[in-house]
C-alpha distance (Angstrom), angle and dihedral (degrees) to the residues before:
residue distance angle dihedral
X1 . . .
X2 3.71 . .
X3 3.60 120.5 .
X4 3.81 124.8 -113.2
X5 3.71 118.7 -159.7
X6 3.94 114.8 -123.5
X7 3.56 138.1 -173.2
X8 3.22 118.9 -118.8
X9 4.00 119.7 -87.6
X10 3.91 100.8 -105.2
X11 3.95 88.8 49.8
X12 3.40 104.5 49.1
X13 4.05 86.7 50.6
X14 3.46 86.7 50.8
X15 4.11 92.4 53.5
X16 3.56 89.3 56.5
X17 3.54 124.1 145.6
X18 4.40 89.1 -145.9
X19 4.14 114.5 -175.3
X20 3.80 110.0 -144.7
X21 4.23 107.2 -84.6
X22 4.33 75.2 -109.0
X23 3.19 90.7 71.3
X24 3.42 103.4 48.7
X25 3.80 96.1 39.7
X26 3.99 80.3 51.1
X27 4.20 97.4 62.6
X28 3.49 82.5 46.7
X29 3.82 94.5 67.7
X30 4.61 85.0 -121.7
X31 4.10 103.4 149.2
X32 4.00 116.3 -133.1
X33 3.46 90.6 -106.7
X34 3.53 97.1 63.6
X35 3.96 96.7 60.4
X36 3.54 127.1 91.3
X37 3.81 101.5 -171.3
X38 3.79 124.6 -152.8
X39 3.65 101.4 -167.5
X40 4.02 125.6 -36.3
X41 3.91 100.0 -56.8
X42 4.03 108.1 34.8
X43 3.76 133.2 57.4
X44 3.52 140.4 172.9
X45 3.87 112.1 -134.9
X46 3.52 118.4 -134.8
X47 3.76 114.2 -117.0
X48 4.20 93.8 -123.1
X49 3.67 98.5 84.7
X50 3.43 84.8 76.8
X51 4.04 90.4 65.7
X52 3.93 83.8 40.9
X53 3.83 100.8 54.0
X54 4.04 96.0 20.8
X55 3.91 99.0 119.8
X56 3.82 90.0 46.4
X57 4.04 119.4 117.2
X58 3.75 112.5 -97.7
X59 3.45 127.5 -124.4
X60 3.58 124.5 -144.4
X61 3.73 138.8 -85.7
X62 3.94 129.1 -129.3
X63 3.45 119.4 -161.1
X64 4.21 119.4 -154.8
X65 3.61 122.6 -164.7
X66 3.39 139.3 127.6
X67 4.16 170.5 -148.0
X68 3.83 113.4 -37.5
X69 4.32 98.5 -71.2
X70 3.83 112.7 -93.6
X71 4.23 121.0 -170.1
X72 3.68 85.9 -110.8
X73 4.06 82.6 70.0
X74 4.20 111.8 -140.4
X75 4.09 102.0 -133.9
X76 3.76 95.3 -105.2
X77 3.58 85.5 158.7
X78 3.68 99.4 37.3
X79 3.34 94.0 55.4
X80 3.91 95.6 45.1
X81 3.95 87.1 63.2
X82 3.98 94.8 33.3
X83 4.09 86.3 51.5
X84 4.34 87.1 43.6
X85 3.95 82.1 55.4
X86 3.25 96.3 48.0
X87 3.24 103.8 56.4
X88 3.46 93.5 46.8
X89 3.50 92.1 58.7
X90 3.76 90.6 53.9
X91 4.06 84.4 61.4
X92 3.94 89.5 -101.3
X93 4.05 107.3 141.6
X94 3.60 95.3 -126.5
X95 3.63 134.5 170.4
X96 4.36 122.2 -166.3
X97 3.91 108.5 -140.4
X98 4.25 120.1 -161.8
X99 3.30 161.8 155.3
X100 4.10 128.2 -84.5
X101 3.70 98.8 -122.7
X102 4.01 109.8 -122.1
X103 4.14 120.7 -115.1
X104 3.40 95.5 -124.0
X105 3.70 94.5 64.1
X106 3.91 94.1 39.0
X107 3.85 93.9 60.9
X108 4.22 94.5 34.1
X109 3.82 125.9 57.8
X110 3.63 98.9 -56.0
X111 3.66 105.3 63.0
X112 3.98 123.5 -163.6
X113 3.79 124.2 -24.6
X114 3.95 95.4 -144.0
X115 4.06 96.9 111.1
X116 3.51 123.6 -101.7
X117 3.37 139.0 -106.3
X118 3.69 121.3 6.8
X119 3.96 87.6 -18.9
X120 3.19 102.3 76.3
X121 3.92 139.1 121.8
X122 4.12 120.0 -117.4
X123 2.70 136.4 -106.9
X124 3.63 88.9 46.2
X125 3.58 99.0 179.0
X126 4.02 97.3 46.1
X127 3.56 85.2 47.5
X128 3.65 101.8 54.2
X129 3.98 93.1 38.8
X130 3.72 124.7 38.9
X131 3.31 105.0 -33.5
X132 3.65 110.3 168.8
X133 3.22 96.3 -14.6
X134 4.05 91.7 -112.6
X135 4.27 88.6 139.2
X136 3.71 90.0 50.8
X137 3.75 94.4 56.2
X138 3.65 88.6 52.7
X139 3.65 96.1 51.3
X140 3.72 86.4 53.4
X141 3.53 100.3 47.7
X142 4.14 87.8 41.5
X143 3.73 84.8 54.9
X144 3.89 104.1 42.8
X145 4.00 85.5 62.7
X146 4.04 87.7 49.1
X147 4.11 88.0 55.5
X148 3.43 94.3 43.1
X149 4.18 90.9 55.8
X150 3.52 90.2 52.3
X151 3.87 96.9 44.1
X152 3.89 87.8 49.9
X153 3.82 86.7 54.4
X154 3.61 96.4 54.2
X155 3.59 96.1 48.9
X156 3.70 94.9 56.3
X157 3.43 105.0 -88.0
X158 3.33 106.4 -113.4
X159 4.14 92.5 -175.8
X160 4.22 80.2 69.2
X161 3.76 82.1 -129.5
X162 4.36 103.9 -172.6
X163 3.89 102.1 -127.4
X164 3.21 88.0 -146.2
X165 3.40 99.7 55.6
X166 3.87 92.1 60.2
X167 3.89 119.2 120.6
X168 3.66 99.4 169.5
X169 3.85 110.6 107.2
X170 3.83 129.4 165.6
X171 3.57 133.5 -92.6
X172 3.63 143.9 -150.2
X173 4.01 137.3 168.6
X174 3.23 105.5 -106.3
X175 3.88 145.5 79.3
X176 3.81 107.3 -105.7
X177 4.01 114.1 145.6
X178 3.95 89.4 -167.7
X179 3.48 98.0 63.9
X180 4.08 93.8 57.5
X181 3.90 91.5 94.5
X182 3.86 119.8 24.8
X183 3.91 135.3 161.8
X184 3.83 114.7 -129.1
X185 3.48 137.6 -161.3
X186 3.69 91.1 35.9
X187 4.17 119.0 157.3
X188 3.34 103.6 57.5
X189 4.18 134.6 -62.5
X190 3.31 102.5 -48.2
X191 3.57 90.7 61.6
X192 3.63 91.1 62.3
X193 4.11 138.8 -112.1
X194 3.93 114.3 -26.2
X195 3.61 114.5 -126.9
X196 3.69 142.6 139.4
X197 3.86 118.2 -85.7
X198 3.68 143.3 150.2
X199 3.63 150.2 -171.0
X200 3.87 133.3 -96.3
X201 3.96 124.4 -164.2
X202 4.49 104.6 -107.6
X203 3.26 92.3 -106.7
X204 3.20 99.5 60.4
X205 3.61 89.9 46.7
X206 4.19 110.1 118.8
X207 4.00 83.2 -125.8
X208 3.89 85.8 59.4
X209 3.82 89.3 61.7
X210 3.82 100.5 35.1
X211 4.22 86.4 58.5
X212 3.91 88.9 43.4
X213 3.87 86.0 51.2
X214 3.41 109.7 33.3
X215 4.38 119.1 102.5
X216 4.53 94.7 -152.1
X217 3.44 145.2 4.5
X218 3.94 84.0 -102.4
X219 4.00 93.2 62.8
X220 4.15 87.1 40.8
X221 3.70 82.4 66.4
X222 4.08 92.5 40.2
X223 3.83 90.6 47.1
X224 3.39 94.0 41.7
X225 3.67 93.5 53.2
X226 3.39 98.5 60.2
X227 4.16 104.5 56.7
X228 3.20 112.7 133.5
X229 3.84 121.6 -142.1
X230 3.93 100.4 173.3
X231 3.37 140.9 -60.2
X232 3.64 144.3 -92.9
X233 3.57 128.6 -90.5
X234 3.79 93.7 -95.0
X235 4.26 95.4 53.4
X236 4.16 97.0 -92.2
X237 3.51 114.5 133.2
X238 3.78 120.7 -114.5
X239 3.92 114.1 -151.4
X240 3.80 135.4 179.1
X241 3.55 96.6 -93.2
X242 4.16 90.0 53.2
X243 4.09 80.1 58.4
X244 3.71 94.0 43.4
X245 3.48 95.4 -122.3
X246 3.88 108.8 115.2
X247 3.75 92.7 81.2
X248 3.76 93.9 60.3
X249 3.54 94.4 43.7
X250 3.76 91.1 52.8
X251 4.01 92.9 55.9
X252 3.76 82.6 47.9
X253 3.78 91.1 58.5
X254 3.99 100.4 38.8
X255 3.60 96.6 109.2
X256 3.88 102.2 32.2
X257 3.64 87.3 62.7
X258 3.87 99.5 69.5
X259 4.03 107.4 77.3
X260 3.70 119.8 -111.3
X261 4.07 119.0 -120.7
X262 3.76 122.9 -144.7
X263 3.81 136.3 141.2
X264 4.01 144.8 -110.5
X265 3.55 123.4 -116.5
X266 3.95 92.1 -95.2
X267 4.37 81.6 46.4
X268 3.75 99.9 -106.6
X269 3.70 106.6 164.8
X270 4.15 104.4 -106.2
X271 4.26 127.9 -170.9
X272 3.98 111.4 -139.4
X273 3.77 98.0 -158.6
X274 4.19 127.9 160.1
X275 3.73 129.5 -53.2
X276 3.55 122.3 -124.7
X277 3.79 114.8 176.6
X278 3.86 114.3 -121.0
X279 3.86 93.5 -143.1
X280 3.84 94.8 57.8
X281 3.66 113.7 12.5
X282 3.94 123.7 18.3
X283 4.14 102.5 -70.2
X284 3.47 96.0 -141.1
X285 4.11 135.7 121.3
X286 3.54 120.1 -114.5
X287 4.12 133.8 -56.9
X288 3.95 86.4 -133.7
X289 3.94 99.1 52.1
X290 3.78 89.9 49.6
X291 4.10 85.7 47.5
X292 3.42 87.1 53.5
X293 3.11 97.6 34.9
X294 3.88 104.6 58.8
X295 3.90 91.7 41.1
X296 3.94 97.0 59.0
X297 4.64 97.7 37.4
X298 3.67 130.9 33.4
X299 3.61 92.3 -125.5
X300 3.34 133.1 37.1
X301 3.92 119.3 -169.8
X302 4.00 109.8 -164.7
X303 3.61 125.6 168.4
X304 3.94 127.3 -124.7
X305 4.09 112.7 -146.1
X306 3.95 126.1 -101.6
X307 3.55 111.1 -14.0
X308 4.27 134.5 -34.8
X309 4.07 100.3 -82.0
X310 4.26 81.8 53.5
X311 3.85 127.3 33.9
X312 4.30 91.3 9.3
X313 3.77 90.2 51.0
X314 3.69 90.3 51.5
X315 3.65 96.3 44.5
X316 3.64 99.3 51.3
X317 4.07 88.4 39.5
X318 3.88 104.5 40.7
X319 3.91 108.0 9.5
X320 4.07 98.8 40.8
X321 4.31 82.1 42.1
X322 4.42 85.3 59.9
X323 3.53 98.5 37.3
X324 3.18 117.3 33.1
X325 3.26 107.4 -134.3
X326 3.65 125.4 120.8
X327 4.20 129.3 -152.3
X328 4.01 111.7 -119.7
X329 3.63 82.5 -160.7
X330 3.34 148.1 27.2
X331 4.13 125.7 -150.2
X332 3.88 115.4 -156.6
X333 3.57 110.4 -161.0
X334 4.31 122.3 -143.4
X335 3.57 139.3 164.6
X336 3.99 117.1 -158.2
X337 3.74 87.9 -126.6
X338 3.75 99.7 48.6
X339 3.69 88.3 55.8
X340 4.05 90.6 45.0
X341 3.84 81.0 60.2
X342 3.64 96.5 44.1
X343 4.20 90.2 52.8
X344 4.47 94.4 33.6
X345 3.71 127.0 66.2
X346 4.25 85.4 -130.3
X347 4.19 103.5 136.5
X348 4.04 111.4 -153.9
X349 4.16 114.6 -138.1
X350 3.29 120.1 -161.8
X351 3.78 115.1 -104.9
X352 3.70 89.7 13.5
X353 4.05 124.7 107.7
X354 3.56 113.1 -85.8
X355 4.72 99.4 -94.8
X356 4.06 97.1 -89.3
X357 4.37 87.6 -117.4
X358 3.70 90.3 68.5
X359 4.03 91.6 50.6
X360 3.79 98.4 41.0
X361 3.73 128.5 69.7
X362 4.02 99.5 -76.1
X363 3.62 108.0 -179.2
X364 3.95 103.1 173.7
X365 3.76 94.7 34.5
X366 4.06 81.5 60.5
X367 3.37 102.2 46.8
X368 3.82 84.9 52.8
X369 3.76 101.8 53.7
X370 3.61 84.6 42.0
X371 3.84 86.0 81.2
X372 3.93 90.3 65.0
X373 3.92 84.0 61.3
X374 3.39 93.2 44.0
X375 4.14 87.8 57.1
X376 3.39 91.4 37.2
X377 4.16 94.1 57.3
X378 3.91 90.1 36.9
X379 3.83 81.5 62.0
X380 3.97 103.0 48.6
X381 3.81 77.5 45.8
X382 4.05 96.9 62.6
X383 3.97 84.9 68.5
X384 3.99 92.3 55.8
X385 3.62 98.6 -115.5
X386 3.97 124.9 139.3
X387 4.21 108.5 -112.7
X388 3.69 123.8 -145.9
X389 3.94 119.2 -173.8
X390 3.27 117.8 -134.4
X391 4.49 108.6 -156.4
X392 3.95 99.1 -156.8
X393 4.05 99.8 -151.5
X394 3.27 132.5 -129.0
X395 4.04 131.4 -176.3
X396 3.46 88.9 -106.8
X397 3.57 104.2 59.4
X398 3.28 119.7 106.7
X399 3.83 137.1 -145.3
X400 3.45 99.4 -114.4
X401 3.66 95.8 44.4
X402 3.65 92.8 54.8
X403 3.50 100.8 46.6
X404 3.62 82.6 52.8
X405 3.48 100.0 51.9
X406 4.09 88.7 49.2
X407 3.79 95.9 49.6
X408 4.17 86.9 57.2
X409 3.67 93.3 39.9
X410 3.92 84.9 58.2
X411 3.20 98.9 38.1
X412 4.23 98.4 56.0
X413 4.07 79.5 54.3
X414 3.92 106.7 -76.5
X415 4.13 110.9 152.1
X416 3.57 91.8 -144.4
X417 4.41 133.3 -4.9
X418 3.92 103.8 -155.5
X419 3.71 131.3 172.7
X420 3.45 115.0 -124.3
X421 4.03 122.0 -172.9
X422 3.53 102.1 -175.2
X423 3.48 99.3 134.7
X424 4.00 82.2 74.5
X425 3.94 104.2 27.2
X426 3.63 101.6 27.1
X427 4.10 118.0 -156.2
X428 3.74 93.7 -2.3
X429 3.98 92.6 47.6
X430 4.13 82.2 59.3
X431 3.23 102.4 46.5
X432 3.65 102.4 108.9
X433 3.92 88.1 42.7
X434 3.82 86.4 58.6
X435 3.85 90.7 53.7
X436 3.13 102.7 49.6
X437 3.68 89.2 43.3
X438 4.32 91.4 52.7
X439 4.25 84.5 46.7
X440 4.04 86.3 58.3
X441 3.37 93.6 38.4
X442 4.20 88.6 57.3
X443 4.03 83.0 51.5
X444 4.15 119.6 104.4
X445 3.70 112.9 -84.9
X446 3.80 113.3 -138.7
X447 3.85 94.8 176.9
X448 3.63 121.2 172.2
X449 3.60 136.6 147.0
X450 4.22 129.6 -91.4
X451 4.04 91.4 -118.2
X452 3.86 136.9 -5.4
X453 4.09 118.5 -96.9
X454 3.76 90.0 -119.5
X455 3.84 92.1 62.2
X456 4.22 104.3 112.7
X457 3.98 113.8 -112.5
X458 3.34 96.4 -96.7
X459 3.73 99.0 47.4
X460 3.90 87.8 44.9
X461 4.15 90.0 52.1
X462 3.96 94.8 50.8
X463 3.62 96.6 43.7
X464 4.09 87.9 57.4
X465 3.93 89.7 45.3
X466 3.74 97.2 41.1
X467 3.92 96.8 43.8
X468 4.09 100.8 29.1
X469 4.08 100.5 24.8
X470 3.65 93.8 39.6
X471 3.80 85.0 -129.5
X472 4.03 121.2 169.5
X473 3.92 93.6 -152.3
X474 3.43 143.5 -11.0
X475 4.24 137.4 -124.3
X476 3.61 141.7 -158.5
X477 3.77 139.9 -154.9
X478 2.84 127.0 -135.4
X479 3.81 90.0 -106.7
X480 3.32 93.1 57.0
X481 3.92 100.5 52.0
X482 3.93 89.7 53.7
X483 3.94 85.2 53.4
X484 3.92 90.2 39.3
X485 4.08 78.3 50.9
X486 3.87 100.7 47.6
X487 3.40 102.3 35.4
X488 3.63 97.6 56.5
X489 3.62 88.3 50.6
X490 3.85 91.6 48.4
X491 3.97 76.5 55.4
X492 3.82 89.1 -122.5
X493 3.98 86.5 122.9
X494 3.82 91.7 97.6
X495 3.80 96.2 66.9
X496 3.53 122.8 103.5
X497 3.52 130.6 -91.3
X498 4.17 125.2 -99.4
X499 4.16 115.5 176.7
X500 3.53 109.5 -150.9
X501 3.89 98.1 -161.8
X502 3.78 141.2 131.6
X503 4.15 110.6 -63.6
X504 3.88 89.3 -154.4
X505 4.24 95.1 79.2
X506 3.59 135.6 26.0
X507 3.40 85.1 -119.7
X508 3.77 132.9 59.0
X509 3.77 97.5 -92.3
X510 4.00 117.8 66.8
X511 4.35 87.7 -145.4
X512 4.02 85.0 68.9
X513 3.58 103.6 88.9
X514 3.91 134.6 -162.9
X515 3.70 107.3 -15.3
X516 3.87 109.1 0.1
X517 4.34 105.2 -165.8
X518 4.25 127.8 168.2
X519 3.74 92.4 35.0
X520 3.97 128.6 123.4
X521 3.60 118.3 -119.3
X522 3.99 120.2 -140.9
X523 3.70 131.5 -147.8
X524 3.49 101.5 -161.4
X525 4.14 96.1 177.5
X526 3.70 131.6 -21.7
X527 4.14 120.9 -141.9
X528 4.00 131.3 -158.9
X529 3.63 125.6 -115.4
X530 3.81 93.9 171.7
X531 3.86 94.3 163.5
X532 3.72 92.5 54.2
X533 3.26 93.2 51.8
X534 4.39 105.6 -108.9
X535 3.84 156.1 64.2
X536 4.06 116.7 -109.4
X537 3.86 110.3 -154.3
X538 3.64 98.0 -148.2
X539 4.36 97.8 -131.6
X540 3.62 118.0 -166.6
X541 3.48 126.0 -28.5
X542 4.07 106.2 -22.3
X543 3.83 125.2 178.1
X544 3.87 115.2 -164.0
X545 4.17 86.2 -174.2
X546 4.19 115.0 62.5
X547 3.48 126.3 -151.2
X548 3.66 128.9 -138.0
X549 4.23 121.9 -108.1
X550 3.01 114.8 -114.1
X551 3.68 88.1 -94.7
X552 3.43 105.8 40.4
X553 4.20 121.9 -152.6
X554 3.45 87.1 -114.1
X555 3.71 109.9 63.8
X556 3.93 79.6 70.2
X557 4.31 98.7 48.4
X558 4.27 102.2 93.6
X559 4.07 139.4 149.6
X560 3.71 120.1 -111.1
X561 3.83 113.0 -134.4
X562 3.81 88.3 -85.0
X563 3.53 96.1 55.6
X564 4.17 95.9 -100.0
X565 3.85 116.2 144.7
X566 3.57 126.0 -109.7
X567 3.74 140.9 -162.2
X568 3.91 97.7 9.2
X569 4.16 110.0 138.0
């Protein structure tokens, strides 16, 4: 393929031609009223206009996600608002739906999560930073319920809450690995009751995924309510509303439910709404955007987090369980050289040229990773929904290489394998992505769900492993079998199901690569998030607080002398 030269991300956002958010919200048929505007090109959207356009006919909901995640990063994202584009230009009344990317990532190895290249959404720098200030809120809320814990503690806790038993931590939006264990209530007894604690990133804060899965402000309150941070000293569980906390943390949360509308560079209407991560919570954007969302477009193209055995799993198993809404298609996203490194033994260093196999024409490397695609759309394909592969080019591809990669993807049951190049051409260099993504959509949906609700915890846990993970059996600690234990007879054992395991392997260890098979899963605890709405098995070694590389994003974000930003991607 022939190269194009591109600027980088941050200045072709800034080159953008943005419409006031008015105009956007005005081709989507939103009324005046219903916007709360936070400067000239965001606003929240007031939650009525679902009473106002309730009755209306639905349109339908596309789903992006993608291979198992590689360091060379696929453009799950990128494509989501390249595909959005594209079928706007195409004359399909489309609208993109995502996540607000967390702080943490933004300023460590990751970067920003608003697309690349000339698919991106504006404002770029709002939406990478604080934007509306939606993650703050949660924090807040998050950490109300924390302060309230403690103050019950040290005024004699009359709930007889077993410190011990306590799960709830604290949270904050940024990557700090020191924080992950901490002692409170150190200095004596006026600074409260000593006890181990810790902090989580926001996002993966339970509050995070309560807001991304609640459907009104009146089942935020309900959901909120029922958090539970432990339990007392003779097994009960304690929850937020025993500590008289829920109400507060609702108020807290009453704007940072509504979504927040901005554009793409080519001004397709886009929802900013919650952030989830995939590995530890359920990695999708909110309930209420895709409400919204599918009442006021046709389409709807949202995007699931990390790749189909994580975030798409969850969507279609917890989010599409809540909402009721069901995909009509699912878009698996590749790269040629992500699956080269998924079928070679080549190891990417930071800072280092990519290893010359995965940028030369690699035919058996391909046709190797090609398996993880395989597994990936024989997953999405468990729910009943039609798959369309979406190859996210690079210069280096080749032709062979991608004719091969689309003559597998068919084969293991894709509708369609198209190369998309977006990231150079924007709408117009997805345009054949977005038909063949409209032609699936048009197919029979036979939706249904990977296992029933009233399926016990364990049988529940196995079925995911066995039939997503491509695991031969499963095991327990002994952690998890007293949870197993207590939960059920807290009757929390009819919740769904939320894995919180590594997003780097199929499996539960990131070292097994492409399609892991004949290996023993463990469950080495399993937590609560009874206001969300599910029970995370905790699988392999999980941290819910990052750390920063050893150079961090951040020591290259800056102002110019007249105030500009620098360095953000």
């Amino acid at each position: 393929m022939a190269k194009k030269k591109v600027g980088s991300d941050i200045e072709i956002a800034q080159a953008a031609k943005m419409l006031p958010v008015s105009k956007i919200a005005e081709r989507l048929g939103l009324k005046e009223e219903e916007l709360e505007y936070y400067g000239k090109y965001k606003a929240k959207v007031d939650l009525s206009v679902l009473g106002r356009l309730g009755k209306k006919k639905s349109g339908k909901l596309i789903d992006v996600t993608a291979i198992t995640p590689t360091p060379l990063g696929e453009g799950k994202t990128t494509t989501s608002v390249g595909l959005a584009m594209g079928m706007n230009s195409i004359g399909k009344n489309t609208l993109l739906n995502i996540r607000q990317p967390s702080l943490g990532p933004v300023f460590g190895i990751k970067g920003g999560a608003a697309g690349g290249g000339y698919a991106q959404v504006v404002p770029m720098e709002d939406f990478n930073l604080h934007f509306t200030g939606d993650i703050h809120a949660i924090g807040a809320a998050h950490n109300l319920l924390s302060a309230f814990i403690e103050n019950h503690l040290y005024h004699g806790n009359k709930l007889g809450i077993d410190p011990h038993s306590i799960t709830w931590r604290r949270v904050m939006d940024i990557s700090d690995r020191s924080l992950r264990e901490i002692i409170v209530g150190l200095g004596g007894k006026l600074n409260g009751y000593p006890r181990e604690s810790g902090f989580d990133i926001t996002v993966a804060s339970e509050v995070m995924a309560i807001m991304a899965l609640t459907t009104s402000l009146k089942d935020l309150r309900q959901r909120l309510s029922r958090i539970v941070i432990g339990t007392t000293k003779d097994g009960k569980a304690v929850t937020a509303e025993d500590l008289k906390c829920a109400g507060a943390m609702a108020v807290l949360l009453k704007d940072a439910i509504k979504p927040t509308l901005v554009q793409t560079l080519e001004n397709t209407p886009a929802f900013v709404h919650c952030g989830p991560f995939a590995n530890i919570a359920h990695g999708n954007s909110s309930i209420i955007a895709d409400q919204i969302g599918v009442k006021l477009a046709d389409y709807v193209v949202t995007e699931s987090g990390f790749g189909a055995d994580m975030g798409a799993e969850k969507f279609m198993d917890i989010k599409c369980r809540y909402s009721g809404i069901t995909p009509s298609c699912v878009v698996i996203v590749a790269t040629i050289r992500a699956l080269k490194m998924h079928g070679g033994t080549a190891k990417v260093v930071a800072g280092k040229p990519l290893p010359k196999e995965l940028v030369n024409e690699n035919l058996d490397w391909l046709r190797e990773g090609c398996k993880n695609l395989a597994k990936q759309i024989e997953n999405m394909k468990n729910f009943g929904v039609p798959v369309v592969v979406a190859v996210n080019a690079f210069a280096t591809d080749t032709k062979k290489e991608i004719d091969l990669c689309r003559k597998l993807a068919v084969e293991a049951g894709a509708e369609d394998a198209v190369l998309s190049t977006h990231w150079a051409d924007g709408g117009k260099g997805s345009v054949k992505l977005a038909e063949a993504v409209v032609k699936a959509c048009d197919r029979p949906s036979k939706f249904k769900f990977l296992y029933p609700l009233e399926a016990s915890i364990k049988e529940k846990i196995e079925t995911i492993a066995k039939k997503i993970y491509n695991a031969k059996d499963v095991t327990y600690a002994p952690a998890a079998e007293k949870k197993i234990k207590l939960y059920t007879e807290l009757g929390f054992d009819k919740l769904p199901i939320c894995m919180a395991k590594t997003h780097l392997s199929i499996s539960h260890d990131p070292a097994m690569k492409n399609v892991p098979s004949n290996y023993t899963f463990p469950v080495r605890d399993i937590r609560a998030s009874v206001g969300a709405g599910f029970l995370y098995p905790l699988c392999g070694d999980m941290r819910t607080m990052p750390g920063l590389p050893s150079s961090p994003a951040g020591e290259r974000v800056d102002l110019d002398k007249d105030g500009k930003i620098l360095g953000l991607f």
